[in-house]
N, CA, C and O atoms as a Maestro MAE file, in Angstrom:
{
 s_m_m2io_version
 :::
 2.0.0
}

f_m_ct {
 s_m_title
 :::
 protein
 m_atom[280] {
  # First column is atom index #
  i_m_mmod_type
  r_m_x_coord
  r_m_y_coord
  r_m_z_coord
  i_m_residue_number
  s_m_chain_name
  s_m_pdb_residue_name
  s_m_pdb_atom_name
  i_m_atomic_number
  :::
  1 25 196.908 -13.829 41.359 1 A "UNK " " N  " 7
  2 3 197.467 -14.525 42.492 1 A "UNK " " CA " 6
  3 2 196.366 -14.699 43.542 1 A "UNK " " C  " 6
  4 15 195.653 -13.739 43.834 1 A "UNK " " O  " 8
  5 25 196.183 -16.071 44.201 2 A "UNK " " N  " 7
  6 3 195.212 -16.009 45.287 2 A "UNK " " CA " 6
  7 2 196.259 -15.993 46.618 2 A "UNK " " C  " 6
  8 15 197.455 -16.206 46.818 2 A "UNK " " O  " 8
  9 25 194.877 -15.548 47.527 3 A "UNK " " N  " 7
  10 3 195.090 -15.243 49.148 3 A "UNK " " CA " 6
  11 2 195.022 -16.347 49.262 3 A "UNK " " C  " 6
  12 15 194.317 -17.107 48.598 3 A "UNK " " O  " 8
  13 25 196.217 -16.786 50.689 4 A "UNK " " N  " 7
  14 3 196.201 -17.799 51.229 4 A "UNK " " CA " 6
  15 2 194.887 -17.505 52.098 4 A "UNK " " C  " 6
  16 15 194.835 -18.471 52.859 4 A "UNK " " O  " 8
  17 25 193.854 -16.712 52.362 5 A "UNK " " N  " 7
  18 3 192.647 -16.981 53.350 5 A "UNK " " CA " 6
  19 2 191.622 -17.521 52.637 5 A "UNK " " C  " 6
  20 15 190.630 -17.985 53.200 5 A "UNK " " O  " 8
  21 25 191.831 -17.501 50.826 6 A "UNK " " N  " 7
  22 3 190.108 -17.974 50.259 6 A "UNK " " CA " 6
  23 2 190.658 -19.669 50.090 6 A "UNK " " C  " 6
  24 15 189.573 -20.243 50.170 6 A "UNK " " O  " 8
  25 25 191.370 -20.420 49.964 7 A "UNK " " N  " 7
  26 3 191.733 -21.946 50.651 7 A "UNK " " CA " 6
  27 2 191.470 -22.207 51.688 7 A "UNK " " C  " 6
  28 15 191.218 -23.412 51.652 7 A "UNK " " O  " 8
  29 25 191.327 -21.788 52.856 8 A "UNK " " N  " 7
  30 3 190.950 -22.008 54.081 8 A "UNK " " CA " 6
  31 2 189.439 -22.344 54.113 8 A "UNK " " C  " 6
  32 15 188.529 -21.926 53.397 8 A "UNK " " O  " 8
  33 25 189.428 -23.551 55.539 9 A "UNK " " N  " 7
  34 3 187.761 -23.776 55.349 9 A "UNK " " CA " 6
  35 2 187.064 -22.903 56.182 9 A "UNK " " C  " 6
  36 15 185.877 -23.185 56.343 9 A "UNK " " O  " 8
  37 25 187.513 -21.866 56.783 10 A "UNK " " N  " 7
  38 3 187.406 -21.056 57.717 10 A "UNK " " CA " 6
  39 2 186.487 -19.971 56.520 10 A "UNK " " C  " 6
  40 15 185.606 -19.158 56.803 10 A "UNK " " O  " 8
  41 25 186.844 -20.181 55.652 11 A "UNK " " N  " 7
  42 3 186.631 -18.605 54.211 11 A "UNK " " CA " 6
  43 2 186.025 -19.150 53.371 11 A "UNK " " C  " 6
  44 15 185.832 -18.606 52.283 11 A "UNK " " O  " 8
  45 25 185.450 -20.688 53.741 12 A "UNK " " N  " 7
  46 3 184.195 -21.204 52.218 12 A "UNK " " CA " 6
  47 2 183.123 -22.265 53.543 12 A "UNK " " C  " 6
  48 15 183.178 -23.348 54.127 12 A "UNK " " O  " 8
  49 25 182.307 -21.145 53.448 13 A "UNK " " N  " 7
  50 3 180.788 -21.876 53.522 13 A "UNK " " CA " 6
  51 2 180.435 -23.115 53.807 13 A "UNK " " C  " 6
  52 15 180.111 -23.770 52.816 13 A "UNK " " O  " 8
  53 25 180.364 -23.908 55.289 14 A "UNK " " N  " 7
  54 3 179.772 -25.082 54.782 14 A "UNK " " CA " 6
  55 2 178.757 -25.327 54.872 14 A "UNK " " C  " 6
  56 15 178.034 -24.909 55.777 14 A "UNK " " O  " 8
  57 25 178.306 -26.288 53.702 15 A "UNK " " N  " 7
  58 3 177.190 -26.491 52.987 15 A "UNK " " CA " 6
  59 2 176.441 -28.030 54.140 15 A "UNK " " C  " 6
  60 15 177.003 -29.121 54.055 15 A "UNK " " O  " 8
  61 25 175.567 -27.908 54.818 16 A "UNK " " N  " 7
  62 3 175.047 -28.895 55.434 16 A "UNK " " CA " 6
  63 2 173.773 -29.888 54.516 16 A "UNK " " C  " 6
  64 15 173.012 -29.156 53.882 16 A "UNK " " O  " 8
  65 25 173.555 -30.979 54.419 17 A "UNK " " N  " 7
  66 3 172.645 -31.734 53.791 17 A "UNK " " CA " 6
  67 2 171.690 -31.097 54.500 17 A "UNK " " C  " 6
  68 15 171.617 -30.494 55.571 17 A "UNK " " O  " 8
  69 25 170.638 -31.539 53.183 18 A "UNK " " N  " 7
  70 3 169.291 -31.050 53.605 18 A "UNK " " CA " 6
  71 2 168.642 -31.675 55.171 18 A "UNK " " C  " 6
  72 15 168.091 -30.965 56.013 18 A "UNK " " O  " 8
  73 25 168.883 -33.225 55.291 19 A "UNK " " N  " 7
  74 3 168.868 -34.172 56.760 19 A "UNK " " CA " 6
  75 2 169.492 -33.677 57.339 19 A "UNK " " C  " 6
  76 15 169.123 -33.892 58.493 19 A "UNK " " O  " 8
  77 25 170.679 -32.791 57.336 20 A "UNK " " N  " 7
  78 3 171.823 -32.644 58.463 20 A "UNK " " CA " 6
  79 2 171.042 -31.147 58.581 20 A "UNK " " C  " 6
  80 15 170.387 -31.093 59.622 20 A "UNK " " O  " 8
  81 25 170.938 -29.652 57.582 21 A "UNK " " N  " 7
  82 3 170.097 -28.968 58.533 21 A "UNK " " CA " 6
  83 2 168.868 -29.084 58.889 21 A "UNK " " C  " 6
  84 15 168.510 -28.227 59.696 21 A "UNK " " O  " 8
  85 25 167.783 -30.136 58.453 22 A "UNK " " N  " 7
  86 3 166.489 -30.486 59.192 22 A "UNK " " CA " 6
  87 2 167.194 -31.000 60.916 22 A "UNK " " C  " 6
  88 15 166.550 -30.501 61.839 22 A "UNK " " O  " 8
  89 25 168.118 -31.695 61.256 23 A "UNK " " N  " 7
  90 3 168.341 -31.520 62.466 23 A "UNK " " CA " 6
  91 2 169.110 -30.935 63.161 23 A "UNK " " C  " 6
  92 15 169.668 -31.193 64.227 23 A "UNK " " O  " 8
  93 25 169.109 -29.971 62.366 24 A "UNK " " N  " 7
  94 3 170.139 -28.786 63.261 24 A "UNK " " CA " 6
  95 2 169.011 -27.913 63.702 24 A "UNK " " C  " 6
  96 15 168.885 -27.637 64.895 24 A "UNK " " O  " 8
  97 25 168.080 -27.406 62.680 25 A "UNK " " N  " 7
  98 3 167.142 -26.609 62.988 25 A "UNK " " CA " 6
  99 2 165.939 -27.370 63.918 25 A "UNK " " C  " 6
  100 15 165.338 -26.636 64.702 25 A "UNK " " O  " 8
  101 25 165.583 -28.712 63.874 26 A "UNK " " N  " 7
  102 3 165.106 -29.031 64.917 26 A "UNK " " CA " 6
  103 2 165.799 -29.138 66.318 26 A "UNK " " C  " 6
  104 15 165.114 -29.071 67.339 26 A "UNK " " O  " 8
  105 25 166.923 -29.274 66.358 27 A "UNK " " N  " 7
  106 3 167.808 -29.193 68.019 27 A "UNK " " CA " 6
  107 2 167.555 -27.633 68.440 27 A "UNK " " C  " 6
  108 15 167.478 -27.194 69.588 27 A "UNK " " O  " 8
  109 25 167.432 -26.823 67.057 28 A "UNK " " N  " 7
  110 3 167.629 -25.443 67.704 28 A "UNK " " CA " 6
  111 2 165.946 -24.951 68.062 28 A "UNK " " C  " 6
  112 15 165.836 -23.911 68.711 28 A "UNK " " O  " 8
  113 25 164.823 -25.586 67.702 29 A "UNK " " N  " 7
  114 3 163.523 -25.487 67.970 29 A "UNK " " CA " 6
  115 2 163.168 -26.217 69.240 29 A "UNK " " C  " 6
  116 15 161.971 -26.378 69.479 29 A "UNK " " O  " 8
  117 25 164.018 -26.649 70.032 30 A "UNK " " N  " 7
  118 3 163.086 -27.690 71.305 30 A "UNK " " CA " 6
  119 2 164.207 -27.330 72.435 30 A "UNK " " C  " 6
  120 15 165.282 -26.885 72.031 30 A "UNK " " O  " 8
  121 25 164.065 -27.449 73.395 31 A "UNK " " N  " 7
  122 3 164.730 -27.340 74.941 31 A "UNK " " CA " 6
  123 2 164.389 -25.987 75.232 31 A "UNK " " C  " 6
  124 15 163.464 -25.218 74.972 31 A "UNK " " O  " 8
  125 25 165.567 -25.966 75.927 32 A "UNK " " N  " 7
  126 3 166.465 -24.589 76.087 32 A "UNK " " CA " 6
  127 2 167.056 -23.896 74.718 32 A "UNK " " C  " 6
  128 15 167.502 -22.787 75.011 32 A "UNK " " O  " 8
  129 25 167.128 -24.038 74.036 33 A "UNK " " N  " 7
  130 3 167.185 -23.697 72.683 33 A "UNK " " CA " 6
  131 2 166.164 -22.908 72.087 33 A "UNK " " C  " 6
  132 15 166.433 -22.322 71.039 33 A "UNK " " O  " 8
  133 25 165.120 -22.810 72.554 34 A "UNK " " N  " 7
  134 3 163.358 -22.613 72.301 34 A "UNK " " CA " 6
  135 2 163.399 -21.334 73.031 34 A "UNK " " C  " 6
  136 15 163.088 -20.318 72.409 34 A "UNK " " O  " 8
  137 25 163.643 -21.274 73.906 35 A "UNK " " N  " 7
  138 3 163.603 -20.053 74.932 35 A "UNK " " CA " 6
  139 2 163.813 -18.960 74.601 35 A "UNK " " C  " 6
  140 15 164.922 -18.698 74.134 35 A "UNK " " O  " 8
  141 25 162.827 -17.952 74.727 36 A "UNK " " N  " 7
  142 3 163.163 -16.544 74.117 36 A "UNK " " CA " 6
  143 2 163.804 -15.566 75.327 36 A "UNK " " C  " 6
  144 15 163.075 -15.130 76.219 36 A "UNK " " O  " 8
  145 25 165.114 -15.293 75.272 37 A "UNK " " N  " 7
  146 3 165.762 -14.651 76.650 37 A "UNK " " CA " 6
  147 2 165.237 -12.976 76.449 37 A "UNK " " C  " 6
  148 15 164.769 -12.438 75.446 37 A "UNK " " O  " 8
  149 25 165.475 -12.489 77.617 38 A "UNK " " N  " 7
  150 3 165.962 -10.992 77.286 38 A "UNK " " CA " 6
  151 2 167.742 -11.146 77.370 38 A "UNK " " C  " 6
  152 15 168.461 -11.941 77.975 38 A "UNK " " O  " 8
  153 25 168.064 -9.888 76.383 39 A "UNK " " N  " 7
  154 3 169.260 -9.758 77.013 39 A "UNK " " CA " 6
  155 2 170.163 -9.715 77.863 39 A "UNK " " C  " 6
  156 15 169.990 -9.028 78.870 39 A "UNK " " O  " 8
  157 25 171.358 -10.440 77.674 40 A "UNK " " N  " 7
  158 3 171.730 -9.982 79.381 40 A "UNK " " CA " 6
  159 2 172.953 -8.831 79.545 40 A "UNK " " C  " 6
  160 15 174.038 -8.633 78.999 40 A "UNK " " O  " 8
  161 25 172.245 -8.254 80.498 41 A "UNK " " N  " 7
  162 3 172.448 -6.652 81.144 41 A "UNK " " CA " 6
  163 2 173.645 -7.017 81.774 41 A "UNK " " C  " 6
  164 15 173.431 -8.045 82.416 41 A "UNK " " O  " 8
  165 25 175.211 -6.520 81.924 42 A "UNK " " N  " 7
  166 3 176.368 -7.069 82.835 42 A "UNK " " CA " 6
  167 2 176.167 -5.573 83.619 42 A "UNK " " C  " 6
  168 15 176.488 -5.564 84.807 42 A "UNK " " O  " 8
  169 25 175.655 -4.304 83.026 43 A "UNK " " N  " 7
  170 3 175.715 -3.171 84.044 43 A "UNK " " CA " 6
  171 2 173.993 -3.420 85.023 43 A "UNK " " C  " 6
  172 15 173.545 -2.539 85.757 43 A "UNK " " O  " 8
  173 25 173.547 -4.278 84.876 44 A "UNK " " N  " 7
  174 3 172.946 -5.013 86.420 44 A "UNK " " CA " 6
  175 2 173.084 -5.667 87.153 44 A "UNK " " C  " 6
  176 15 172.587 -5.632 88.278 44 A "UNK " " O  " 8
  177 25 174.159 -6.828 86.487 45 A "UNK " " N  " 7
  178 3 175.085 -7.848 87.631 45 A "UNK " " CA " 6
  179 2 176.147 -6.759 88.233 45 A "UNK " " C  " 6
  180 15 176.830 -6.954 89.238 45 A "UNK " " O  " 8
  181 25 176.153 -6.060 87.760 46 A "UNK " " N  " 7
  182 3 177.535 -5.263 88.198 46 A "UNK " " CA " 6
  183 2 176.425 -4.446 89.434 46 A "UNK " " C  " 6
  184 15 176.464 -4.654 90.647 46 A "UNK " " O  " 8
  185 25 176.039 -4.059 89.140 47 A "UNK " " N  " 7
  186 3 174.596 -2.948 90.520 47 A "UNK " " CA " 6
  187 2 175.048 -4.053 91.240 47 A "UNK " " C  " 6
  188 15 176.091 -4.158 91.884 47 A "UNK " " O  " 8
  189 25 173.842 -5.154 91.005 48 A "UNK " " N  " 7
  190 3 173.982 -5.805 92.129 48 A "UNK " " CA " 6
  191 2 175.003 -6.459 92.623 48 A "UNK " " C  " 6
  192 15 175.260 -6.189 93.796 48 A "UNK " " O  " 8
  193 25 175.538 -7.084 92.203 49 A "UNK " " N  " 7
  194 3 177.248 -7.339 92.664 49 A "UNK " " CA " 6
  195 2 177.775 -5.835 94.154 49 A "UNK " " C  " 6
  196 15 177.879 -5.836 95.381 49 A "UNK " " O  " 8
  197 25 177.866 -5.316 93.592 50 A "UNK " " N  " 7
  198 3 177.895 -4.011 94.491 50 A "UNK " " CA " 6
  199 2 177.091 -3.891 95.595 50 A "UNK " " C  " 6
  200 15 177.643 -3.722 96.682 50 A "UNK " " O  " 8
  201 25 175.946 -3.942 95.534 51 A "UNK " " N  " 7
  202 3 174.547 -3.848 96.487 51 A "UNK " " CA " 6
  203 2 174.743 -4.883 97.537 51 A "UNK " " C  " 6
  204 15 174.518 -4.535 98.696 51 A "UNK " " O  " 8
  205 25 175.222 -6.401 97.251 52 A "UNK " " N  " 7
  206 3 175.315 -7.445 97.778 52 A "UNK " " CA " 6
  207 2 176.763 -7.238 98.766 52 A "UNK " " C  " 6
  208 15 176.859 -7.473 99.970 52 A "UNK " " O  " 8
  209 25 177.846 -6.714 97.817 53 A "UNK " " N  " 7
  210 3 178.945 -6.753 99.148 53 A "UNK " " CA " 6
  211 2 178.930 -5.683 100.313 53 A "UNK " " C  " 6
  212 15 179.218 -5.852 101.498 53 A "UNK " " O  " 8
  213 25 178.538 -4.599 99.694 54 A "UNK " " N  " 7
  214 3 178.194 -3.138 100.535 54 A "UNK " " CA " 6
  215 2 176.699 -3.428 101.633 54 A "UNK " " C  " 6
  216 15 176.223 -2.728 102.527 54 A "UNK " " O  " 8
  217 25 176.296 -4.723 101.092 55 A "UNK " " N  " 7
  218 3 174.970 -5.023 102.747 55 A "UNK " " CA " 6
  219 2 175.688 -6.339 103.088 55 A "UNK " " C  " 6
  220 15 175.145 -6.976 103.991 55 A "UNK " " O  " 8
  221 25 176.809 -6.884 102.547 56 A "UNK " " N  " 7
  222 3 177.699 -7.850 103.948 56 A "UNK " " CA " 6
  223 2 178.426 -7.101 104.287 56 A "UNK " " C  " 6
  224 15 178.423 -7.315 105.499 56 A "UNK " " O  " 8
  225 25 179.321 -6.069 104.070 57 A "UNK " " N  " 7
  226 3 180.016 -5.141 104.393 57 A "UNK " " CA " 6
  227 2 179.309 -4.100 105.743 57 A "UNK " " C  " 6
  228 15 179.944 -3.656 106.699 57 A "UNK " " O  " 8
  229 25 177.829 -3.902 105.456 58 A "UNK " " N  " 7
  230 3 177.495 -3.167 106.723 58 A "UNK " " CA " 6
  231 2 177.052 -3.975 107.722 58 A "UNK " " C  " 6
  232 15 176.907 -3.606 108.887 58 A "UNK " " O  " 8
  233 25 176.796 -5.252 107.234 59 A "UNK " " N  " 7
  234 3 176.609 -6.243 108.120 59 A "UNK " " CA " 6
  235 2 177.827 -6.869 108.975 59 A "UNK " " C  " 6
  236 15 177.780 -7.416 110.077 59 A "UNK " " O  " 8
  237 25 178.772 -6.659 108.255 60 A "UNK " " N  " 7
  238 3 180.206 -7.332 109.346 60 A "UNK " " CA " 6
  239 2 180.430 -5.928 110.381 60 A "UNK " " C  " 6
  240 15 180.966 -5.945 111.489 60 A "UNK " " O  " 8
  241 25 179.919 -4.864 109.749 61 A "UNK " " N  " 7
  242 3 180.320 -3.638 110.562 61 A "UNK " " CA " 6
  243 2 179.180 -3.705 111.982 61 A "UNK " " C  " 6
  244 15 179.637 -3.404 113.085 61 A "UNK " " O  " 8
  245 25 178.266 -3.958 111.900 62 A "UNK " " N  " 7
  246 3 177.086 -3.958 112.806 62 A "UNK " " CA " 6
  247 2 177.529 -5.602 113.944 62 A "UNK " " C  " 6
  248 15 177.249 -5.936 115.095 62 A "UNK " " O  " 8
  249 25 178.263 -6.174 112.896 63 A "UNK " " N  " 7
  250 3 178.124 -7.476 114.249 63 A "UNK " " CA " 6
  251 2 179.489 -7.700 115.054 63 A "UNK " " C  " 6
  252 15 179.689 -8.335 116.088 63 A "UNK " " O  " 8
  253 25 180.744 -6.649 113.884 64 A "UNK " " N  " 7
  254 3 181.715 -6.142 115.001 64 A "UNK " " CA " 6
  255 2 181.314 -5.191 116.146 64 A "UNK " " C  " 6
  256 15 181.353 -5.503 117.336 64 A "UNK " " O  " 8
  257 25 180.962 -4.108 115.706 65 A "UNK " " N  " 7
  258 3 179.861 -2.944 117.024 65 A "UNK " " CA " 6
  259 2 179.439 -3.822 117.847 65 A "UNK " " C  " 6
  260 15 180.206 -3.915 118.806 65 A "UNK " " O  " 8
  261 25 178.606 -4.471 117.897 66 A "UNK " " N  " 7
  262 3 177.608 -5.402 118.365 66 A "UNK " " CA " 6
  263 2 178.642 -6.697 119.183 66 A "UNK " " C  " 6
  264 15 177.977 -7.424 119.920 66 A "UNK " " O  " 8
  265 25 179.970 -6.986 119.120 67 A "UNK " " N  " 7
  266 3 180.656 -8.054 119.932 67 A "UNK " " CA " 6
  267 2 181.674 -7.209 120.205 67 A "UNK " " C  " 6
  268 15 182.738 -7.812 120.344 67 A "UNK " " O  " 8
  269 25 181.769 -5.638 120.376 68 A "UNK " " N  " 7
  270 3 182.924 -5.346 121.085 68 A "UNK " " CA " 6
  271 2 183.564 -4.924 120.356 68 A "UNK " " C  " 6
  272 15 183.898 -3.773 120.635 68 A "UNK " " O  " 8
  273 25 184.255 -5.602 118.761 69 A "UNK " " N  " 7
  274 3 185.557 -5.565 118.235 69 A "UNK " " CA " 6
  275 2 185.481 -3.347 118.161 69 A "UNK " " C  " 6
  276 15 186.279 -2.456 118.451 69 A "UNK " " O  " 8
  277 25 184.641 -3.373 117.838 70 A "UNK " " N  " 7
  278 3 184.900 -1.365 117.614 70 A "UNK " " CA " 6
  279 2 184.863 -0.802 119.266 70 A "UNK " " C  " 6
  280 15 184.993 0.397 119.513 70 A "UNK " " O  " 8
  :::
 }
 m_bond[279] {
  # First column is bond index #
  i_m_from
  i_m_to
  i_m_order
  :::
  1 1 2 1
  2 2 3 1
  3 3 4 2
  4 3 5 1
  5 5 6 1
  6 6 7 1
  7 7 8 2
  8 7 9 1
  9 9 10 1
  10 10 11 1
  11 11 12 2
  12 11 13 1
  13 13 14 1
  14 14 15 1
  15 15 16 2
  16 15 17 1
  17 17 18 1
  18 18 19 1
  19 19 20 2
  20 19 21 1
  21 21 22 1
  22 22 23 1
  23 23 24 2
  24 23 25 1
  25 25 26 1
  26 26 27 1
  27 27 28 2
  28 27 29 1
  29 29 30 1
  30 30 31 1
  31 31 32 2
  32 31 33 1
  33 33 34 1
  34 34 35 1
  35 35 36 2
  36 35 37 1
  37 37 38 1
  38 38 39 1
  39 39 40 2
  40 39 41 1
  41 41 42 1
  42 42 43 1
  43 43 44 2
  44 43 45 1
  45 45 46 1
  46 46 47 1
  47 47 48 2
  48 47 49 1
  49 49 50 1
  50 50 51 1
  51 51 52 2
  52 51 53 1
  53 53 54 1
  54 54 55 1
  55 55 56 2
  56 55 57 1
  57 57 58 1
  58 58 59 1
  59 59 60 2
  60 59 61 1
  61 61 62 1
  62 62 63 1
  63 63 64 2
  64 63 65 1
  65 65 66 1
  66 66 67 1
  67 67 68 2
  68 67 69 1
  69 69 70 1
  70 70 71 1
  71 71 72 2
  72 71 73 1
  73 73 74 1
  74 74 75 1
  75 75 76 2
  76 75 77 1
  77 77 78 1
  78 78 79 1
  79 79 80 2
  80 79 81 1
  81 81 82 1
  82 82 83 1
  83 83 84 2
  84 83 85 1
  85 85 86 1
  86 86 87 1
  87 87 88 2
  88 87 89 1
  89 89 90 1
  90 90 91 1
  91 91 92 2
  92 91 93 1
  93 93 94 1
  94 94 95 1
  95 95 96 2
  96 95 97 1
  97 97 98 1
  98 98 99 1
  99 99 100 2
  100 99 101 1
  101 101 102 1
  102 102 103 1
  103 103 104 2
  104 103 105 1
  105 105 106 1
  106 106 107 1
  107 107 108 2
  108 107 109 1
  109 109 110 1
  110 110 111 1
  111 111 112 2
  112 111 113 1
  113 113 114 1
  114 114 115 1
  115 115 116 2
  116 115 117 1
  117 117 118 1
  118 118 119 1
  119 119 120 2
  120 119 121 1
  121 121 122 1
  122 122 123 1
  123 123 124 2
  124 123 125 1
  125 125 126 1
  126 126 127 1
  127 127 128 2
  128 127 129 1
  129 129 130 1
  130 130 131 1
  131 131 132 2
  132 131 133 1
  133 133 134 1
  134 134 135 1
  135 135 136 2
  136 135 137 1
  137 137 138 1
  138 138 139 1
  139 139 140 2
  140 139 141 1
  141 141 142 1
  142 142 143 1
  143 143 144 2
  144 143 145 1
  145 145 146 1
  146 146 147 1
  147 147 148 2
  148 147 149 1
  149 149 150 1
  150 150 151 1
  151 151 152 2
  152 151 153 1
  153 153 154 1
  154 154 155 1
  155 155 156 2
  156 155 157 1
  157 157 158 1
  158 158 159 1
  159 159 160 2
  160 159 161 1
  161 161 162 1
  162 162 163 1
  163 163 164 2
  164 163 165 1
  165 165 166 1
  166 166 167 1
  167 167 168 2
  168 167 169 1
  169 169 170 1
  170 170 171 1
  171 171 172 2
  172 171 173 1
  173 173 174 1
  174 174 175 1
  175 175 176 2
  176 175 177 1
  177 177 178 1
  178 178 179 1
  179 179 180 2
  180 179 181 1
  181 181 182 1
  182 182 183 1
  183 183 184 2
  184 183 185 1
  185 185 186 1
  186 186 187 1
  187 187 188 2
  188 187 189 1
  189 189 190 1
  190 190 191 1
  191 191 192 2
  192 191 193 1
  193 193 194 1
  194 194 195 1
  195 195 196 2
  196 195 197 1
  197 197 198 1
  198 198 199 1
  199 199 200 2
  200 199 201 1
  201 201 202 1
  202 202 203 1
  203 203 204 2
  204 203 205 1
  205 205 206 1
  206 206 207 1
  207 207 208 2
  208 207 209 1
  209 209 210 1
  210 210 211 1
  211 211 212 2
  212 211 213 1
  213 213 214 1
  214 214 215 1
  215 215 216 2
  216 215 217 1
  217 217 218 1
  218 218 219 1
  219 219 220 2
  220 219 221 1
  221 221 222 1
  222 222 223 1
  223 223 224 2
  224 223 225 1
  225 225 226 1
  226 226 227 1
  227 227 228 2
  228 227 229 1
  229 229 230 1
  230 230 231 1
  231 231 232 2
  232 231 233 1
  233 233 234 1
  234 234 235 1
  235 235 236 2
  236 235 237 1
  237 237 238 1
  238 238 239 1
  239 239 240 2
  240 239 241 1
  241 241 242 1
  242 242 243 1
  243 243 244 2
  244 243 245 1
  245 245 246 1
  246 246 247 1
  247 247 248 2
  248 247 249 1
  249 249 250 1
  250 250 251 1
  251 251 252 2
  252 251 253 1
  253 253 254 1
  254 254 255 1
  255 255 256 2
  256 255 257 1
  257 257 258 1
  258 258 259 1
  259 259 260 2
  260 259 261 1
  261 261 262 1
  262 262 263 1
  263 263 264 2
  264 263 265 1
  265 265 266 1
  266 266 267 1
  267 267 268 2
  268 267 269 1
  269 269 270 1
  270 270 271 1
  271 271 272 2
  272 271 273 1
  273 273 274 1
  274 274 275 1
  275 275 276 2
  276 275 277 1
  277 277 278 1
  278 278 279 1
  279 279 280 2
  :::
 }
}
């Protein structure tokens, strides 16, 4: 008996022409595509994310002091 998942095109391979991956692999060799990244770190957006509201945060505190409101 077969699985209804090995019929699916999701579960067989597609096969690209030799022209169709010569320009796949050239789109993926030129631009932004080319670019060798580092990884990206979310526990450093997250630091700074933090760093950034906690110095507007002491900054709204210093320019309330500073007009009275405290």
């Amino acid at each position: 008996m077969h699985q209804a998942s090995e019929n699916t095109p999701a579960a067989q391979p597609q096969q690209l022409s030799d022209a169709d991956q010569a320009r796949v692999d050239g789109f993926l060799e030129r631009g932004v595509n080319a670019t060798d990244r580092r990884p990206f770190r979310p526990i450093l957006l997250i630091f700074l994310l933090m760093a950034v509201v906690a110095g507007f945060s002491l900054l709204s505190q210093g320019v309330a002091k500073w007009s009275g409101v405290y």
